[in-house]
C-alpha positions as CSV (number, residue, x, y, z in Angstrom):
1,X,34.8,218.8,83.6
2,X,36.0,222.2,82.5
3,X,33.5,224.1,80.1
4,X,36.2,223.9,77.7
5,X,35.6,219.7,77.2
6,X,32.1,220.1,77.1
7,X,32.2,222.1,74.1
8,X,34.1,220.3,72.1
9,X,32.1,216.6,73.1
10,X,28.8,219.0,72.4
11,X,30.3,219.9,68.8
12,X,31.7,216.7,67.8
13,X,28.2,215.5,68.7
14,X,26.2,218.0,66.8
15,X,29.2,217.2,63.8
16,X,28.4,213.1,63.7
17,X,24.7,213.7,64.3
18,X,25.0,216.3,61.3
19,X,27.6,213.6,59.2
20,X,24.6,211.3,60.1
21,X,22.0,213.4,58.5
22,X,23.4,214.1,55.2
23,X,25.1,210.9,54.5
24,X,21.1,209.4,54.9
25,X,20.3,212.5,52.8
26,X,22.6,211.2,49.9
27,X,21.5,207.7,50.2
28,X,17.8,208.9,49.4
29,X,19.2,211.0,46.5
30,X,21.2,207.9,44.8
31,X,18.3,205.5,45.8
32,X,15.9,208.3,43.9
33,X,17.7,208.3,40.6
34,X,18.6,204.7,39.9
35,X,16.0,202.1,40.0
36,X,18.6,199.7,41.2
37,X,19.3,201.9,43.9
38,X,16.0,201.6,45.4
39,X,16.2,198.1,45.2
40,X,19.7,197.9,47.0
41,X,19.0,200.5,49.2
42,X,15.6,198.1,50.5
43,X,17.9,195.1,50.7
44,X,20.0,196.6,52.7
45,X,17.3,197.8,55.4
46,X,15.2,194.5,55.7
47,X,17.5,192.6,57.8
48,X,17.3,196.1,59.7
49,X,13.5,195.7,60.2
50,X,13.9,191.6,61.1
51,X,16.0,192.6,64.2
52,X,13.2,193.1,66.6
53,X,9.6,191.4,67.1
54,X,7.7,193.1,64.5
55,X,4.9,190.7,64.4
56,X,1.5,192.3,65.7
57,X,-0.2,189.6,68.0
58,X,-3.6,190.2,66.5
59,X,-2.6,188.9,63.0
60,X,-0.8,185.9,64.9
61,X,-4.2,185.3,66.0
62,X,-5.8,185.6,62.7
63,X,-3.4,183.6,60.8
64,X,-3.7,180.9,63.5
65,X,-7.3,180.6,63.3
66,X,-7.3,180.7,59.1
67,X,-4.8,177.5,59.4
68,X,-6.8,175.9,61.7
69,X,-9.8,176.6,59.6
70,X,-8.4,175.2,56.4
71,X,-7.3,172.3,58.6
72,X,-11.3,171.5,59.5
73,X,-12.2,172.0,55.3
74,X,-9.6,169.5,54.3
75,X,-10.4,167.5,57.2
76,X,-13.2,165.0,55.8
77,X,-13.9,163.1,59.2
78,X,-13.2,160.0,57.4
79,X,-10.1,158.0,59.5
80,X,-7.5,157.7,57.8
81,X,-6.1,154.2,56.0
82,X,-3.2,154.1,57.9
83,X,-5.6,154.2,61.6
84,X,-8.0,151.8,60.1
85,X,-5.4,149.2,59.1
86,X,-4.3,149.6,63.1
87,X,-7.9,149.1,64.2
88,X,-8.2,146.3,62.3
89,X,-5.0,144.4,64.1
């Protein structure tokens, strides 16, 4: 590669990174003065966010053991009818 080629692919680079920039720039500025715009521009980035595993193991964990603890307060301990009409057969 000439020095030439590398220019240019170094400028059109620093061109779409700056395109990148100020078109995110604008999007802030719209989303800032509408209320709807804020709304729109949030819809638009949560499937964004959903993309990767986001989910922090820890609060797996947490949420696990507050099911299975509402699962042991609703649990009375008393069989239900349905395995005491089968015991009795």
């Amino acid at each position: 590669m000439d020095l030439l080629s590398i220019t240019v692919n170094v400028l059109i680079s620093a061109g779409v990174f700056a395109l990148v920039i100020f078109g995110l720039w604008r999007i802030a500025r719209w989303a800032r003065s509408r209320p709807t715009g804020a709304y729109v521009l949030g819809a638009l980035i949560v499937p964004i966010g959903g993309m990767g595993n986001v989910s922090d193991p820890d609060f797996k964990m947490v949420t696990e053991a507050r099911q299975l603890k509402r699962q042991e307060e609703n649990d009375s301990g008393d069989p239900l009818e349905r395995d005491e009409a089968e015991a009795s057969e």
